[in-house]
C-alpha positions in Angstrom: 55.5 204.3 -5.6 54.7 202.6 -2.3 51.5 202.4 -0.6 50.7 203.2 3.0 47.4 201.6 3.8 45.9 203.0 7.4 43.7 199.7 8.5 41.4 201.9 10.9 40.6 205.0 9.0 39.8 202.6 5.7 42.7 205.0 3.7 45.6 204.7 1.6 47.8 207.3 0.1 51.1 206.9 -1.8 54.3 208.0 -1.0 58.1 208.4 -2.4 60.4 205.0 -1.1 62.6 206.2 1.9 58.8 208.3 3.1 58.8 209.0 7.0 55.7 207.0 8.3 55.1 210.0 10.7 55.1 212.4 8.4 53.1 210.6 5.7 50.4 210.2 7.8 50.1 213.4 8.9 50.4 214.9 5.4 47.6 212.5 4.8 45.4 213.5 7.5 46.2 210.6 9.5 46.6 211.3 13.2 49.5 209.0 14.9 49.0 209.9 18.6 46.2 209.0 21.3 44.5 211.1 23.4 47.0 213.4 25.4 49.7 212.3 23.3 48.2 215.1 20.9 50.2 217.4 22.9 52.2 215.7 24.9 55.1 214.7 21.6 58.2 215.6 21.2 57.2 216.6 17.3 58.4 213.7 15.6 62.3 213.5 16.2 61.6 210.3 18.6 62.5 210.8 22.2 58.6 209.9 23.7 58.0 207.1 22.0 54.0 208.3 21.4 53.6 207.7 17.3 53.7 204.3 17.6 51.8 201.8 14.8 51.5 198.2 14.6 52.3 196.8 11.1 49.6 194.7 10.1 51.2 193.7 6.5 54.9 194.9 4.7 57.1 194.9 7.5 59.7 193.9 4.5 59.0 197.1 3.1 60.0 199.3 6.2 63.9 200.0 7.3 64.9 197.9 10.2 64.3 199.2 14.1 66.7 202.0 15.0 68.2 202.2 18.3 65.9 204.4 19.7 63.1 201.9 19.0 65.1 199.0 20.1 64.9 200.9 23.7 61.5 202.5 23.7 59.3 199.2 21.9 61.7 196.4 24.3 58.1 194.8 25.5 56.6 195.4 22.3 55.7 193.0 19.5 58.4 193.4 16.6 55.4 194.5 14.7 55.3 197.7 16.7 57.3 200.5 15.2 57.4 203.8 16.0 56.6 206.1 13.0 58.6 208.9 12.9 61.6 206.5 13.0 60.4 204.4 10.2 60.7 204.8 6.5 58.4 203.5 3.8 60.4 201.8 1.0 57.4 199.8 -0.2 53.6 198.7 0.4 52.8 198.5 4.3 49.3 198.2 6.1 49.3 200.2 9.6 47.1 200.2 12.4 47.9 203.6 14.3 47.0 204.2 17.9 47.1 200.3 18.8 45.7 200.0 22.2 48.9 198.0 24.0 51.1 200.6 21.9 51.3 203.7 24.0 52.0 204.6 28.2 53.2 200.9 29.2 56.2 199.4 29.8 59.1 200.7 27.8 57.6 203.3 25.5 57.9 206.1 28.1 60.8 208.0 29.4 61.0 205.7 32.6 59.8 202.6 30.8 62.9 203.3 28.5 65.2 204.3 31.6 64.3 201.0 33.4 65.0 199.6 30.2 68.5 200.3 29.7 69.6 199.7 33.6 67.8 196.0 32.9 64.5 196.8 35.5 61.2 196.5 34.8 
């Protein structure tokens, strides 16, 4: 059974391999978004690019960027993932809510526009 560890909030939980990041935080009590992003998501299917965690340990444990994370994290570390595209298939260590994760560059709707036409 794999193990999420949530750096900040100083908790771990376990989940079952092929787990939604998103979700399993969440289920644990874990909250994914920053401030506005509370209420400004689009619920988890992953067209704001809000959720977003930086993987502090495991990233051989989580499935490979999707697309949609390809577009949305393009000026991100590789260590930025966004959670409710990622799936736990072993132990991982998270920091949710980074500070350089959320309302810059291509993890918004126009970052991820002005990524795709090749503008920044």
């Amino acid at each position: 059974m794999p193990t999420i560890r949530f750096e900040q909030e100083g908790q771990q939980v376990g989940c079952i391999e092929g787990a939604n990041l998103r979700k399993a935080a969440l289920d644990a009590g874990v909250n994914p978004y920053k401030g506005l992003n509370n209420f400004n998501n689009c619920g988890g299917i992953g067209q704001c690019g809000t959720c977003v965690m930086e993987v502090v340990e495991g990233m051989q444990n989580l499935s490979p960027r999707s697309d949609v994370e390809k577009v949305y994290l393009a000026d991100r570390p590789a260590n930025y993932r966004l959670s409710c595209r990622t799936s736990v298939n072993g132990d991982v260590t998270v920091r949710t809510r980074p500070n350089e994760g959320v309302g810059q560059g291509s993890n918004s709707l126009l970052g991820a526009l002005k990524s795709l036409v090749g503008r920044k």
